[in-house]
VMD Tcl script that draws the C-alpha trace (Angstrom):
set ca {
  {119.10 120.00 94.70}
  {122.53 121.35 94.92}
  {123.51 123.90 97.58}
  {124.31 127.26 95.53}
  {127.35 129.59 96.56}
  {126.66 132.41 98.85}
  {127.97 135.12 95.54}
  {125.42 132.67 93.51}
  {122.42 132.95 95.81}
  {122.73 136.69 96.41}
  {122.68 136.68 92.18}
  {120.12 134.31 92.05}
  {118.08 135.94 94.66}
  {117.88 139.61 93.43}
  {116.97 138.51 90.09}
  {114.41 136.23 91.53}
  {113.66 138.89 93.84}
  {113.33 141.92 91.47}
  {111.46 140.09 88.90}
  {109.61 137.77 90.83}
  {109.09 138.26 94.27}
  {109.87 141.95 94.85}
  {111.60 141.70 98.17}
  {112.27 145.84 97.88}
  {110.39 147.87 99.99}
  {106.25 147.86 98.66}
  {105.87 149.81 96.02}
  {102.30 151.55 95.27}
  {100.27 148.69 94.36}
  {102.47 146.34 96.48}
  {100.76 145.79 99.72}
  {97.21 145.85 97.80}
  {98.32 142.92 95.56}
  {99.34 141.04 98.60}
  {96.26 141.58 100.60}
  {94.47 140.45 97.67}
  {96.13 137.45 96.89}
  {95.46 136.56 101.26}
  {91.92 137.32 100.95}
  {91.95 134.72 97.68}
  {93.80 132.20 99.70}
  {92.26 129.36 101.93}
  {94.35 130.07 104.66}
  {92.20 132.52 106.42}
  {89.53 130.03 106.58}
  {91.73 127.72 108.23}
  {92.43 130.00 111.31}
  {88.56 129.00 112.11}
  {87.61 127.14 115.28}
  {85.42 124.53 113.08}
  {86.65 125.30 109.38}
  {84.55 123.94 106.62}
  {87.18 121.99 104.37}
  {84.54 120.80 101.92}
  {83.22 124.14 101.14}
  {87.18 125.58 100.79}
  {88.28 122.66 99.00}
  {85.33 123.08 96.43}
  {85.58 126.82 96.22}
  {89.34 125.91 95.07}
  {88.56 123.79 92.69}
  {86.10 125.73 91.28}
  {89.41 128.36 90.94}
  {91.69 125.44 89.44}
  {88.91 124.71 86.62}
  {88.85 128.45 85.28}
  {92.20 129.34 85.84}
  {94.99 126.22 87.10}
  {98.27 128.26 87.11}
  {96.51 130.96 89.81}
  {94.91 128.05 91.92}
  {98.09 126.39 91.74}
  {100.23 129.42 92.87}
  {97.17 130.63 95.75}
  {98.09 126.77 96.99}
  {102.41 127.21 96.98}
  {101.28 130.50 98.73}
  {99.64 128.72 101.70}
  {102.56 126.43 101.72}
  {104.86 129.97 102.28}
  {102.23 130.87 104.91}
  {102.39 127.74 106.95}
  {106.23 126.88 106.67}
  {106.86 130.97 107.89}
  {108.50 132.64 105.09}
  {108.72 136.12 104.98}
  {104.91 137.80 103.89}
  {106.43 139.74 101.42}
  {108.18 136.42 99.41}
  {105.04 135.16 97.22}
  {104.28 132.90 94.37}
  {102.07 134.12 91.99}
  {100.68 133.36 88.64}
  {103.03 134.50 86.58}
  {105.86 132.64 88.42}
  {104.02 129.08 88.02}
  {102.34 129.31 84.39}
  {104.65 127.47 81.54}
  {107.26 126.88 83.91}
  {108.98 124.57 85.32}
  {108.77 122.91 88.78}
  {112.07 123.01 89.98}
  {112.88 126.16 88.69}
  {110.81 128.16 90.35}
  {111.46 126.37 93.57}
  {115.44 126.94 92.69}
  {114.86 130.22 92.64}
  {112.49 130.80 96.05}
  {115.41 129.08 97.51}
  {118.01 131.56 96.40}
  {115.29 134.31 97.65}
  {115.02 133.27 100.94}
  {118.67 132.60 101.49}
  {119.37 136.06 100.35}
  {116.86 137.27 103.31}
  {118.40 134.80 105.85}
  {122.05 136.24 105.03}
  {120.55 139.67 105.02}
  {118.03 139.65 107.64}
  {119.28 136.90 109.64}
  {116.14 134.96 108.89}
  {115.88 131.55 110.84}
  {114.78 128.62 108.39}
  {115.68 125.61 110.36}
  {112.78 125.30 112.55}
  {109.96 123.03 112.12}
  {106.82 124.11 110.04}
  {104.40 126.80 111.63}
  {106.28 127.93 114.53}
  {104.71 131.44 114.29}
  {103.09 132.55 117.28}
  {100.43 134.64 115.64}
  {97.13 134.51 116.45}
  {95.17 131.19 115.05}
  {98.38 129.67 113.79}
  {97.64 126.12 116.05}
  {94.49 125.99 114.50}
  {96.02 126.87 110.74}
  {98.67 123.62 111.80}
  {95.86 121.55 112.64}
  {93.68 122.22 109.55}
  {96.39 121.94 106.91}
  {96.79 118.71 106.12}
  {93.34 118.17 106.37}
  {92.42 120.51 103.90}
  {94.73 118.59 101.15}
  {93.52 115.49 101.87}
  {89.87 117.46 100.92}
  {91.82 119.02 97.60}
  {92.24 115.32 96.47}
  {89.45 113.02 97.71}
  {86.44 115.11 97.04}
  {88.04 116.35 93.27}
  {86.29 115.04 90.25}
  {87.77 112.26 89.05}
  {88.38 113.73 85.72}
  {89.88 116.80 86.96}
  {92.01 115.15 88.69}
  {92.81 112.56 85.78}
  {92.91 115.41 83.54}
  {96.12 117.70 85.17}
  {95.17 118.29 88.88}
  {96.76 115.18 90.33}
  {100.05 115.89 87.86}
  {100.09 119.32 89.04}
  {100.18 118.78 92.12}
  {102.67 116.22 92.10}
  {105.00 118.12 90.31}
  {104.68 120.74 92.66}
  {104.53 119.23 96.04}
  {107.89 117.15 95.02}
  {110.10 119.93 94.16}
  {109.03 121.79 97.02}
  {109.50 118.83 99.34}
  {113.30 118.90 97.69}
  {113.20 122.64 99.08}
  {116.86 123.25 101.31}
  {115.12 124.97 103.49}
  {113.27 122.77 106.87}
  {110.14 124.27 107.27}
  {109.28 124.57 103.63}
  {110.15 120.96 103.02}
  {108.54 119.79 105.78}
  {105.62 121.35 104.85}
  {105.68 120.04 100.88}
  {106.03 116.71 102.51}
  {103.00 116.57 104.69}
  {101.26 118.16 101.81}
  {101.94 115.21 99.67}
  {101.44 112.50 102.07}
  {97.94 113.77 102.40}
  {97.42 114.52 98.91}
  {97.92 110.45 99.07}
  {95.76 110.14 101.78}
  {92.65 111.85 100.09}
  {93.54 109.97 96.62}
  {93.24 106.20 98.76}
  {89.96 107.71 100.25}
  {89.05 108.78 96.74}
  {89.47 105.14 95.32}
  {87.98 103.79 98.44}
  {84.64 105.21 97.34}
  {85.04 104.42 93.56}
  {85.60 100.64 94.25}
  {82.42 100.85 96.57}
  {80.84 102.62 93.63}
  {81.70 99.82 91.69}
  {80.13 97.33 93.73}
  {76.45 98.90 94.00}
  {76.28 100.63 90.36}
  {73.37 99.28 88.66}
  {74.32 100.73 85.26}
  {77.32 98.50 83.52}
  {78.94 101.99 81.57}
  {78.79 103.88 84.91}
  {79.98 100.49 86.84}
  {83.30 100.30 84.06}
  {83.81 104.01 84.03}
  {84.26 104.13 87.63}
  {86.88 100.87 87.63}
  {88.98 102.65 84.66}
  {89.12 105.46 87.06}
  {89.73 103.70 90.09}
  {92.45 101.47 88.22}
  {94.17 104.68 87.01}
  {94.04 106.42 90.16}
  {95.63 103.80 92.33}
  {98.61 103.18 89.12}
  {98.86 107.07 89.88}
  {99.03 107.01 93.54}
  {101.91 104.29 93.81}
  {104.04 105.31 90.79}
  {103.82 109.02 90.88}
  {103.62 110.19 93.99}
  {103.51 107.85 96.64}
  {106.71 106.05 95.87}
  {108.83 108.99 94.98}
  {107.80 110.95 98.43}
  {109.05 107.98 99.86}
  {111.95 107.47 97.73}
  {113.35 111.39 98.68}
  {111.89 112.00 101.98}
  {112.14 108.62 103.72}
  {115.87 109.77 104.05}
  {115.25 113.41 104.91}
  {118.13 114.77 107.50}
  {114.95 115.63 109.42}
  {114.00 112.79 111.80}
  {110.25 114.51 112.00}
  {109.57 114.73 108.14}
  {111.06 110.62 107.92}
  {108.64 109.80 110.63}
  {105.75 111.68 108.83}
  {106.88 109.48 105.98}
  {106.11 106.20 108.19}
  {102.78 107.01 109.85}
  {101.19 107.90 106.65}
  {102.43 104.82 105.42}
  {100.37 103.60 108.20}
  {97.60 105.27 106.75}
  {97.74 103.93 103.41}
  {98.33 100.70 104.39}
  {95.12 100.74 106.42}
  {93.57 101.70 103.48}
  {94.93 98.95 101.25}
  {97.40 96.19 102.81}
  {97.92 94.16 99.88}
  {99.45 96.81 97.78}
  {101.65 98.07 100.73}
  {102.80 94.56 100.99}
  {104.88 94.84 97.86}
  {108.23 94.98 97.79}
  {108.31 98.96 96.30}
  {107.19 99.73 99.82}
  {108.27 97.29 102.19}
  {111.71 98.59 101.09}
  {111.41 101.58 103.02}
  {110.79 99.68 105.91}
  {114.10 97.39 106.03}
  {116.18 100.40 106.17}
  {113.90 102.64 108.51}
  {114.06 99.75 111.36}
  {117.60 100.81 111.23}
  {116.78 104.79 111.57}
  {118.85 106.75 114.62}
  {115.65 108.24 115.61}
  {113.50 105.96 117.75}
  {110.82 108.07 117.12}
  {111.04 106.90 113.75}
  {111.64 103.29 114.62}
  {108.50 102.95 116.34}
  {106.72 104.44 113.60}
  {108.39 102.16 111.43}
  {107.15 98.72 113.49}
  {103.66 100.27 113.98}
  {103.50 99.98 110.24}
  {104.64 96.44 110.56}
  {102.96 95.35 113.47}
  {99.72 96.34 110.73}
  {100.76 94.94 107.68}
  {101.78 91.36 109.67}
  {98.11 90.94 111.30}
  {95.46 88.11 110.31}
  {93.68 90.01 107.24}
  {91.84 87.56 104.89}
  {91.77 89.93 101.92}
  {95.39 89.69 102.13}
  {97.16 86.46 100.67}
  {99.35 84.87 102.96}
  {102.52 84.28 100.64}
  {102.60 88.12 100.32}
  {103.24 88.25 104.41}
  {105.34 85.39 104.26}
  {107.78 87.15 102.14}
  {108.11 89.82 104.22}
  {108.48 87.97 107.24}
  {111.61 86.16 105.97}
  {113.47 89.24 104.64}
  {111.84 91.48 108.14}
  {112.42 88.61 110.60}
  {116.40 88.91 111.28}
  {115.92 92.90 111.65}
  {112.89 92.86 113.69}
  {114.00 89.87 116.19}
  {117.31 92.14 116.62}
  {115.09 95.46 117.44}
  {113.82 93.11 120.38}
  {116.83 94.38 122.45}
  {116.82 97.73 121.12}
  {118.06 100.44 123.26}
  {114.49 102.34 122.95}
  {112.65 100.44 125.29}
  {109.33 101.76 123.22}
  {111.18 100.23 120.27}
  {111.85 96.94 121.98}
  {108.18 96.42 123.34}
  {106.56 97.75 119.21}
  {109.34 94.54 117.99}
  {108.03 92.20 120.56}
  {104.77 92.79 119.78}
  {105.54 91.90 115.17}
  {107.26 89.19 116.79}
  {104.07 87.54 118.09}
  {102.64 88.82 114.82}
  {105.05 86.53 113.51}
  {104.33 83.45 115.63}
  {100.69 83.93 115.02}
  {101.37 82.98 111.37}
  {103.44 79.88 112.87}
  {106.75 81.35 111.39}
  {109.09 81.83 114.28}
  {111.64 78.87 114.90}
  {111.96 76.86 117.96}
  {115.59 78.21 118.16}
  {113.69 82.15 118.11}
  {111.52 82.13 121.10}
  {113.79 81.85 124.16}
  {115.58 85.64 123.03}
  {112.03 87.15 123.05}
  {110.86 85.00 126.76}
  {114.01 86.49 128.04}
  {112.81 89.91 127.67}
  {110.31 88.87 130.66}
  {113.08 89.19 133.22}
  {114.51 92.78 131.41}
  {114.92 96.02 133.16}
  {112.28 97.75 131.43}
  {108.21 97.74 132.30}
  {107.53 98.13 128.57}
  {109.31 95.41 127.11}
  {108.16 93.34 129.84}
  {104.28 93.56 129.41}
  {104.61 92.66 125.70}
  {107.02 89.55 126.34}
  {104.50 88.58 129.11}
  {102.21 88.53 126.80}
  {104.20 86.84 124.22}
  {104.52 83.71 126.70}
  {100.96 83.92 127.60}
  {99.91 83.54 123.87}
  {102.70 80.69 122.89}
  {104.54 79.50 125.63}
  {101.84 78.12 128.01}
  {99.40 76.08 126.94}
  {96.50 78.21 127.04}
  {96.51 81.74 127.32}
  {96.43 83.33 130.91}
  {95.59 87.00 130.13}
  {91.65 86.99 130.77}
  {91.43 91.72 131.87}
  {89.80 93.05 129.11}
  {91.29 95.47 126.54}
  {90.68 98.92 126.30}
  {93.31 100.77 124.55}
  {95.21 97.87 123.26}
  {95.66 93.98 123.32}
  {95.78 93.10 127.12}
  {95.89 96.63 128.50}
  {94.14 96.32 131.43}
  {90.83 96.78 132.91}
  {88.58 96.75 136.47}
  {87.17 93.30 136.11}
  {88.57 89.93 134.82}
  {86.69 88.15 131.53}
  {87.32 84.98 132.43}
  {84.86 82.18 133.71}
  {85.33 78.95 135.47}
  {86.07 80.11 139.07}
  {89.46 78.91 141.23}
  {89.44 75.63 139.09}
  {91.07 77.42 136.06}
  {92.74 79.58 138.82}
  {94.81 76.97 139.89}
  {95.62 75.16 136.58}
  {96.93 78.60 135.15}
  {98.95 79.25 138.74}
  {100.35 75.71 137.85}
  {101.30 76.70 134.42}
  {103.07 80.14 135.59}
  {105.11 78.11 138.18}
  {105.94 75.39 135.47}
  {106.97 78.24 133.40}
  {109.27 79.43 136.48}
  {110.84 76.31 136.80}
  {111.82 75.72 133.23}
  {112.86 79.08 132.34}
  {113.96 81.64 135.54}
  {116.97 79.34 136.24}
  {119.55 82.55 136.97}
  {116.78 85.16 137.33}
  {115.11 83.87 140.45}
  {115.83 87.64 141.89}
  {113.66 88.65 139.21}
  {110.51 86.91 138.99}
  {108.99 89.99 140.92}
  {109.78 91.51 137.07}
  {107.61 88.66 135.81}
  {104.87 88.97 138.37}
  {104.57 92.95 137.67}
  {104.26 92.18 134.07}
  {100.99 90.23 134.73}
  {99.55 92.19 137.24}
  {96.01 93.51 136.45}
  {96.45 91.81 133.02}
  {95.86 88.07 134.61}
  {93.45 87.62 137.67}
  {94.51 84.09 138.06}
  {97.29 85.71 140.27}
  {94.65 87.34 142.56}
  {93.12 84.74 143.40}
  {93.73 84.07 146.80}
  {91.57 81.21 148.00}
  {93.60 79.40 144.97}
  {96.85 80.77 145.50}
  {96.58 79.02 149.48}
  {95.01 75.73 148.52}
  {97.60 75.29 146.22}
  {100.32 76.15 148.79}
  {98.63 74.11 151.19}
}
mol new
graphics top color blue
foreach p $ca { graphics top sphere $p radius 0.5 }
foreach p [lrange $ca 0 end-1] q [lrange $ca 1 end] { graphics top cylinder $p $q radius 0.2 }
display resetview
């Protein structure tokens, strides 16, 4: 959406204002409407300790079925709520009803700028900064509650204009110029996504167990629509406007619920419509972002058999390049996530001869985290059987209090052999730094505690 001229959004944003949104002082009738239209909404259900999503996200679309243009406008309204607009800017039913998406949002737009030049309203923080009482728990509820509005919707309401709705709506707001309201739209969305994978989830399982053949093929038209609608409607064009947002936080919110969905369904987030997004988001100026962008990787390149493996191989020969570069990324959180597709990568047998000695050089870097993960890189393909024996607890080869493996100082000393056959081979100008090497196997391989080993072999 274009930027309007200041002259243009103070035009824009009376007209929207006086006919719309009444930004004038309350007039009788005024402040009741409002309160009504809060006690309607979900939000105040939200602001409790242990909120009961099901029961608001059924009450809602109980709303939707008798009347979708207020449901619709009571949900836009909790979007206000949450992203901090002014209480007195609403969206009601007569706003949203035979019109069109983008116009309405147009014209909140010119509303609230009009307040911000007025009022000197700041926009440009993050979603639910307000400080009022039972807004943390509001922030912590929301997306929760639309991943409810989508996976526990009847399929045919949601086949039959919910989904489209919702779509329409969450999109143009997520276009919105303003942060807080587009940041807002865009978690929205990615969780509408969310509950709609969930949602086919349990259709495909339905599938499976139905005993009657009409209920069986009912449920696999649905399912098969659903997941067409999920990756050309909504899914793909969040991704297509918001993977690019100026805001690092909405592009990373963009990534981990790509996470999410790929979780859900690898295969289809294997395809080259998503995978896109990830070649240019290894390449994003906020690590925060990066990381989230190899988490997703680091998922979608693990040993899945209900994946096939030329999918993976194609995106391991156009991610490869990228990801082997990100090795030596500046983010040392960065580097360690790349290290760790990389083994990903030589798991499947696809990294070249010529590709290992960048990544085994990382063993000798400055930084702790890129050290553990090319320690364990060498463990698991460089030696000739893997050393790291502490078991895991938050992740592969984090650490633990006692050592898994068996066969006393015998395999002690052959792995002690192999680590100083390693050192002789590779630390030629790093001997300062094999203290580096050492610290990235400590507690992670007990062959290097073992004294009585350790002294018969220097003996």
């Amino acid at each position: 959406m274009s930027a309007a001229s200041p002259q243009d959004a103070r035009q824009s944003g009376r007209a929207f204002a006086l006919e719309d949104v009444d930004l004038s002082p309350p007039r009788p009738g005024a402040a009741a409407r409002r309160r009504a239209l809060r006690e309607l909404a979900p939000h105040p259900s939200l602001r409790a300790k242990q909120p009961d999503l099901r029961r608001v996200a059924g009450a809602w679309h109980e709303r939707f079925e008798r009347d979708p243009p207020a449901a619709l406008a009571e949900a836009m309204s909790l979007m206000l709520v949450v992203a901090d607009a002014p209480s007195h800017v609403e969206v009601g039913r007569e706003e949203i009803q035979d019109r069109e998406p983008a116009d309405v949002v147009q014209q909140l737009v010119a509303a609230l700028a009009l307040e911000a030049s007025e009022k000197g309203a700041d926009f440009t923080q993050h979603w639910l900064v307000s400080r009022e009482r039972g807004a943390q728990r509001v922030r912590e509820s929301y997306p929760a509650l639309w991943r409810e509005l989508t996976q526990t919707a009847p399929h045919r309401m949601l086949l039959d204009g919910l989904l489209q709705m919702l779509r329409d709506w969450t999109l143009a707001l997520s276009e919105c110029q303003f942060r807080s309201l587009r940041h807002v739209a865009t978690v929205a969305a990615l969780n509408i996504v969310d509950g709609l994978g969930s949602a086919c989830q349990a259709l495909q399982e339905l599938c499976d167990t139905a005993d009657v053949q009409i209920r069986d093929a009912e449920a696999q038209g649905a399912n098969d629509r659903r997941s067409t609608l999920v990756a050309e409607l909504l899914g793909v064009a969040l991704l297509s406007r918001r993977a690019k947002d100026v805001d690092p936080e909405i592009r990373r919110s963009c990534f981990e619920a790509m996470r999410r969905w790929a979780g859900v369904d690898a295969a289809t987030f294997l395809e080259q419509q998503w995978t896109r997004y990830l070649h240019f988001g290894m390449g994003d100026r906020d690590p925060k972002v990066r990381s989230a962008v190899f988490a997703v990787l680091h998922d979608l390149l693990r040993d899945d058999p209900n994946v096939p493996a030329q999918i993976v191989a194609a995106l391991i020969e156009h991610s490869k390049p990228k990801i082997l570069a990100r090795c030596h990324d500046v983010d040392p959180a960065v580097g360690a996530a790349a290290v760790r597709c990389v083994s990903s990568i030589a798991a499947r047998e696809m990294l070249a001869e010529s590709e290992y000695d960048p990544v085994i050089d990382l063993v000798w870097d400055s930084d702790a985290q890129r050290r553990v993960e090319a320690a364990a890189f060498i463990s698991r393909f460089v030696l000739t059987e893997d050393i790291l024996d502490y078991p895991t607890k938050n992740g592969p080869h984090s650490g633990g209090l006692m050592p898994t493996g068996a066969g006393g100082g015998a395999v002690a000393r052959r792995r002690v052999t192999m680590l100083l056959q390693f050192l002789v081979e590779y630390s030629e100008g790093h001997f300062r730094l094999v203290d580096r090497f050492a610290a990235a196997l400590w507690r992670r391989a007990s062959c290097i505690e073992d004294w009585e080993a350790m002294a018969g072999l220097m003996l």
